[in-house]
VEXDREN-2710 file (C-alpha; in Angstrom, 1 decimal):
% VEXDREN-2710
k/r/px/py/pz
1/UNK/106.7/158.5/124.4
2/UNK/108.3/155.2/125.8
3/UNK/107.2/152.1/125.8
4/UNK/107.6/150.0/129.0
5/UNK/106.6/146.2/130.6
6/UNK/104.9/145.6/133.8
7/UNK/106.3/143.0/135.7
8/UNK/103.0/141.0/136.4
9/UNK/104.5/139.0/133.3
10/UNK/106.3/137.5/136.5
11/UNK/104.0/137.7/139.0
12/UNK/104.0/134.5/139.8
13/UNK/107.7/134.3/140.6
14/UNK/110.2/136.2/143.0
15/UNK/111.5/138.9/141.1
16/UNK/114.9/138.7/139.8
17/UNK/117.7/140.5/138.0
18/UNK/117.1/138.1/135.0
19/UNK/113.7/138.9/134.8
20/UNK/114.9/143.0/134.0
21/UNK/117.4/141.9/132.1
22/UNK/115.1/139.6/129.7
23/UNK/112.8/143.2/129.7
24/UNK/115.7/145.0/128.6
25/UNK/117.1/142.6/126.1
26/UNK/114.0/142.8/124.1
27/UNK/113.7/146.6/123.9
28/UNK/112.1/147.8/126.7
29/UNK/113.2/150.9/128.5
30/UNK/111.3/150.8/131.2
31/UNK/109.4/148.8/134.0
32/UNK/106.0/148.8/136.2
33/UNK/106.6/147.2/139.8
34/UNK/103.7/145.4/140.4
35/UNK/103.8/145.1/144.2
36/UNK/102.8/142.2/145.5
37/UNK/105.0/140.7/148.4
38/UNK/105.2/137.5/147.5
39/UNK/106.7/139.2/143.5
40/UNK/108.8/141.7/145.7
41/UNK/108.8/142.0/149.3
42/UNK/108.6/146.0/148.9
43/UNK/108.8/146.2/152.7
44/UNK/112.3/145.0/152.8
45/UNK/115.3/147.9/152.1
46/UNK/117.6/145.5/151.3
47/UNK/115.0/144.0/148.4
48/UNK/114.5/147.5/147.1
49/UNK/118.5/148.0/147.3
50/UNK/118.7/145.1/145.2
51/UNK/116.2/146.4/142.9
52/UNK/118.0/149.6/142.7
53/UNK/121.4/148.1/141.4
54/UNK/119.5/145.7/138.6
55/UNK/117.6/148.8/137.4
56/UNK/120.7/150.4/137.0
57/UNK/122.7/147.6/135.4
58/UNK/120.1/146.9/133.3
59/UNK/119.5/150.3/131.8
60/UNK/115.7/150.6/132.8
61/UNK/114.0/153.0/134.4
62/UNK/111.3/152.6/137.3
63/UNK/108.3/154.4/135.6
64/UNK/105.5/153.4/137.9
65/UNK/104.9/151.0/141.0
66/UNK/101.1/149.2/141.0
67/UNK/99.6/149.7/144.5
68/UNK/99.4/146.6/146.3
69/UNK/96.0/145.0/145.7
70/UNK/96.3/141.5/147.4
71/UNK/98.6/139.9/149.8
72/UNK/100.1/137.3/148.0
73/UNK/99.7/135.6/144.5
74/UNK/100.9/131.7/143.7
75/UNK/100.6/129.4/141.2
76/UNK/98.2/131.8/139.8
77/UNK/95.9/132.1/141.9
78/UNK/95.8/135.6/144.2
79/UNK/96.1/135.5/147.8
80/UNK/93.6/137.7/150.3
81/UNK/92.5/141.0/148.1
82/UNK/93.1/144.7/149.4
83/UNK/90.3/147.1/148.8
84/UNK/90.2/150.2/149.8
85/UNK/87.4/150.8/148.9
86/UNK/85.6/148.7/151.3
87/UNK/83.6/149.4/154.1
88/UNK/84.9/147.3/156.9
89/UNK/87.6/150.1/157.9
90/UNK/89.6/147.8/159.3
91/UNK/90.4/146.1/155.7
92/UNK/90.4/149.3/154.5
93/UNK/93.7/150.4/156.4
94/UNK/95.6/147.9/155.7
95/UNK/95.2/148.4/152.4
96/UNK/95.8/151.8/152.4
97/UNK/99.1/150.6/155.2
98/UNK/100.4/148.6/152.3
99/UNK/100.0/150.8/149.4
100/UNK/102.0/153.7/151.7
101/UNK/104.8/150.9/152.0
102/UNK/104.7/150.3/148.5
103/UNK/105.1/154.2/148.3
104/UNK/108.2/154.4/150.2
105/UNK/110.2/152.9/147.4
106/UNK/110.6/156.1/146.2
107/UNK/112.4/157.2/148.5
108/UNK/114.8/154.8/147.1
109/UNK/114.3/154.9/143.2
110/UNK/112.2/157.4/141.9
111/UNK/109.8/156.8/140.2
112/UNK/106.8/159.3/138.5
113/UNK/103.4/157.5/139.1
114/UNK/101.5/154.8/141.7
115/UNK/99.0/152.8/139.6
116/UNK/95.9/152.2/142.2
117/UNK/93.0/150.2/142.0
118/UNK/89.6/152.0/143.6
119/UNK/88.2/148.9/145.3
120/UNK/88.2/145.4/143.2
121/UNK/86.6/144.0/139.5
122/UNK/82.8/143.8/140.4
123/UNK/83.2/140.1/139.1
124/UNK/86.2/139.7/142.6
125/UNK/84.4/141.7/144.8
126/UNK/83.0/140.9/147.9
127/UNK/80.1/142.3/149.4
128/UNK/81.0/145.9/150.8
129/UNK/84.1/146.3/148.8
130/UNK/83.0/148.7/147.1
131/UNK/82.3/151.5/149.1
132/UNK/81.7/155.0/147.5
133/UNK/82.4/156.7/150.4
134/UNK/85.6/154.2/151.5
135/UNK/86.6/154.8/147.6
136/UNK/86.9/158.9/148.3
137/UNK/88.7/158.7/151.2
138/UNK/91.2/156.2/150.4
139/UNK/92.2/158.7/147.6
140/UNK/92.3/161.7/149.2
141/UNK/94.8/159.6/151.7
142/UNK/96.9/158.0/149.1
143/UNK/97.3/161.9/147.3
144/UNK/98.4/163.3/150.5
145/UNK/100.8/160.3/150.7
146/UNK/102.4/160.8/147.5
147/UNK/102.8/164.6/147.1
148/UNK/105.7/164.8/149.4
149/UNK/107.7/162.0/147.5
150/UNK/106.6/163.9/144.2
151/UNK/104.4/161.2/143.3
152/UNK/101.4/161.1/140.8
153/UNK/98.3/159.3/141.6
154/UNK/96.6/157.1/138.6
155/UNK/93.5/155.7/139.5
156/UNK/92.8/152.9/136.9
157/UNK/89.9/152.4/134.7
158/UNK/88.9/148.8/135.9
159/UNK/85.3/147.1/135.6
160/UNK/83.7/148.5/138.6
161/UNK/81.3/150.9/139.1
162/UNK/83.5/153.1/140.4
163/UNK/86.2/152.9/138.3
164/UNK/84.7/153.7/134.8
165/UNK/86.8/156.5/133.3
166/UNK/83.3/158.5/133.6
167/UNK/83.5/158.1/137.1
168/UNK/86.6/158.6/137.6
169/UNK/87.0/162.2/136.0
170/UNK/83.5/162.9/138.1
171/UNK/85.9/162.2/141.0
172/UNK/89.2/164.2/140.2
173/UNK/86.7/167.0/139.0
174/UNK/84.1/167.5/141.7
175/UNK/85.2/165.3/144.7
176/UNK/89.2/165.2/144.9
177/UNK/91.5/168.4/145.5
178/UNK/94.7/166.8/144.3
179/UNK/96.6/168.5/141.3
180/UNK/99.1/165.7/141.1
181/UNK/96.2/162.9/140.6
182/UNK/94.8/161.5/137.2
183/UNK/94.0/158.3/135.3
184/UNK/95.7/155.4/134.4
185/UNK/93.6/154.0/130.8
186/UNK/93.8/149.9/131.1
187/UNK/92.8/149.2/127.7
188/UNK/92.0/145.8/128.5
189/UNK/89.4/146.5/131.1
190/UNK/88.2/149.8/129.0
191/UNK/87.5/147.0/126.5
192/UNK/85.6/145.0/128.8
193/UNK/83.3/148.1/129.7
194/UNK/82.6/148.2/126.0
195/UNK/84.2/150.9/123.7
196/UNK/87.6/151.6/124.2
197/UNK/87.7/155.4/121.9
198/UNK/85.1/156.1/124.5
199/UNK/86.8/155.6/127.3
200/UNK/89.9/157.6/126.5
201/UNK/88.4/160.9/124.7
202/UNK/86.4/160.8/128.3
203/UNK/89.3/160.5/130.3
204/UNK/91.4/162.4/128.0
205/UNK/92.1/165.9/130.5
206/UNK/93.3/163.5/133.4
207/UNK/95.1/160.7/131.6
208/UNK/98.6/160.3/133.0
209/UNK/99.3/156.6/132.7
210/UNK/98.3/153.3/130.4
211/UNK/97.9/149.5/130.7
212/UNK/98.4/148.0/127.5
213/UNK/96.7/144.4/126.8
214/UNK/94.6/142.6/124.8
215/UNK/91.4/140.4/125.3
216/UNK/88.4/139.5/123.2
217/UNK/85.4/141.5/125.4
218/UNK/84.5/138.7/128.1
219/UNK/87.6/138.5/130.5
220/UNK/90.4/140.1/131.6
221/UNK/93.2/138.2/129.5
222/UNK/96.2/140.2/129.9
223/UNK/96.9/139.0/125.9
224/UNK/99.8/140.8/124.0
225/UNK/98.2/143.5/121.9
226/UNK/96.3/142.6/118.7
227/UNK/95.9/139.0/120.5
228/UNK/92.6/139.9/121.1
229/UNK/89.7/141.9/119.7
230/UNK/90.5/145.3/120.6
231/UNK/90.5/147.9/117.8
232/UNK/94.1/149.5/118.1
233/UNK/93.9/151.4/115.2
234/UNK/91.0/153.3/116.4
235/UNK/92.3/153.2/119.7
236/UNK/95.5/154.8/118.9
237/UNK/94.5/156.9/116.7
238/UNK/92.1/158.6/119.3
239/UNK/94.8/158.4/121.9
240/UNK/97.2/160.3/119.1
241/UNK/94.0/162.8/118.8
242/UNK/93.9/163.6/122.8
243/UNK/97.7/164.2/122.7
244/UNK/99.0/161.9/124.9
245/UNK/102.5/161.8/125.0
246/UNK/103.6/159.5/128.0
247/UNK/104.7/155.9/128.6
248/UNK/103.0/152.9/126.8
249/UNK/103.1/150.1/129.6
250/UNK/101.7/146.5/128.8
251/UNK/100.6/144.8/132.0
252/UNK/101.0/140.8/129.8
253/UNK/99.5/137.9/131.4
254/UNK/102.2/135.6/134.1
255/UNK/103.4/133.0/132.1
256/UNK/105.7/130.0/131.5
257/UNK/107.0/131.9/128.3
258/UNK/108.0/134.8/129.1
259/UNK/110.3/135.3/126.2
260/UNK/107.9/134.2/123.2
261/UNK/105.3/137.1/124.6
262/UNK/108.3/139.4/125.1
263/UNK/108.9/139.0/121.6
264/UNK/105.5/139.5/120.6
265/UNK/104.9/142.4/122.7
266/UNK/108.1/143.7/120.7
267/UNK/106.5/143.4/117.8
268/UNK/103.5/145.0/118.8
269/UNK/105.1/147.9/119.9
270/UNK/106.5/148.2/116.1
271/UNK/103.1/148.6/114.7
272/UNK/101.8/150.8/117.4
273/UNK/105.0/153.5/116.5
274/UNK/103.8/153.1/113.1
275/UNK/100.1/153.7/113.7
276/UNK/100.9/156.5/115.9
277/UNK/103.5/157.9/113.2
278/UNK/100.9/157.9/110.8
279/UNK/97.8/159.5/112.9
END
């Protein structure tokens, strides 16, 4: 078990060496890249070069890479949106073109899992993004992508209808011939689909990966755990009770104060060792 941050605390900015180094100086041993290319320009070798050298100075390790799932984000606000899950097929390859760039990284660093989205939020979607059909072969192509790199697919709970952790194993079980593939539990949006123990003991088999934030049931907040109304006791508890054993990564909100929520997250991560110790 390790605990790691994602670094859509910085999406809003271009990545730097400081910003792993502030990760690591508050505990952290490891990192999600959340590719988006104006965070990380994940098409550039001499960026990922870069990258390769910080992680390495800094101590961390590269646990994940998020699948790109919009063109750009400034100033908060997200550029274009990916889906590949939608219908137009057009838009549909390129979002599958930039999630295989995003891939490539590891041919760099390795790294053990892509975090990807299975269309967009219902709330963010447009009409026809959300394809079923799209959905199922955009991850049959991104599994064929990432077994030769040694690469595990987690397709993350998020608040669509495909995306529910109930949907998701109906996937992986019935519709998806990829050994290497699995679930990545966002507690946040598990939260805003309504109970969070629920959505774990269903995923439980096929959960590889985690998002770790708070919110309080109506948005996606991105707060640092126990900022919000989610039950982590009971959450951890049942997430002790499934067995899982791999990395706790909290995807935290951009924002001017990086360090404060840093700190908090720290702190966070002190009671969840302790309620896990405990279970």
């Amino acid at each position: 078990m390790r605990f790691g941050i994602s670094t859509h605390l910085y999406i809003d900015e271009r990545l730097g060496r400081a910003h792993l180094a502030e990760i690591a100086g508050h505990g952290f041993e490891a990192v999600e890249l959340f590719a988006t290319r104006t965070h990380f320009d994940y098409h550039d070798p001499a960026a990922i070069d870069r990258l390769a050298a910080w992680l390495a100075e800094t101590g961390l390790a590269l646990d994940s890479i998020h699948a790109p799932i919009s063109e750009s984000r400034s100033n908060g606000r997200w550029g274009s949106m990916l889906s590949n899950a939608c219908g137009d097929a057009a838009k549909r390859h390129a979002a599958l073109k930039e999630t295989e760039a995003a891939l490539q990284i590891a041919r760099r660093i390795p790294f053990q899992t892509l975090v990807v989205h299975l269309g967009s939020p219902s709330a963010q979607a447009a009409p026809g993004d959300n394809s079923r059909a799209a959905a199922l072969r955009s991850a049959e192509e991104v599994c064929r992508m990432a077994e030769p790199l040694g690469v595990r697919v987690a397709f993350e709970v998020i608040p669509n209808d495909l995306s529910t952790a109930q949907a998701l194993v109906a996937m992986l079980e019935r519709d998806l011939e990829a050994r290497h593939a699995g679930i990545c539990l966002d507690f946040g949006h598990a939260h805003l689909l309504g109970d969070v123990a629920d959505e774990v003991e269903t995923a439980a088999e096929h959960l590889i990966a985690t998002h770790v934030h708070d919110n309080h049931g109506r948005q996606d907040e991105h707060l640092v755990p126990y900022g919000g109304s989610i039950n982590w006791d009971t959450a951890l508890v049942t997430m002790r009770k499934i067995g899982y054993e791999g990395t706790y990564m909290m995807e935290l909100q951009a924002s001017a104060a990086a360090a404060r929520d840093l700190a908090e997250a720290g702190r966070a991560r002190q009671r969840f060792e302790r309620t896990l110790a405990h279970a």
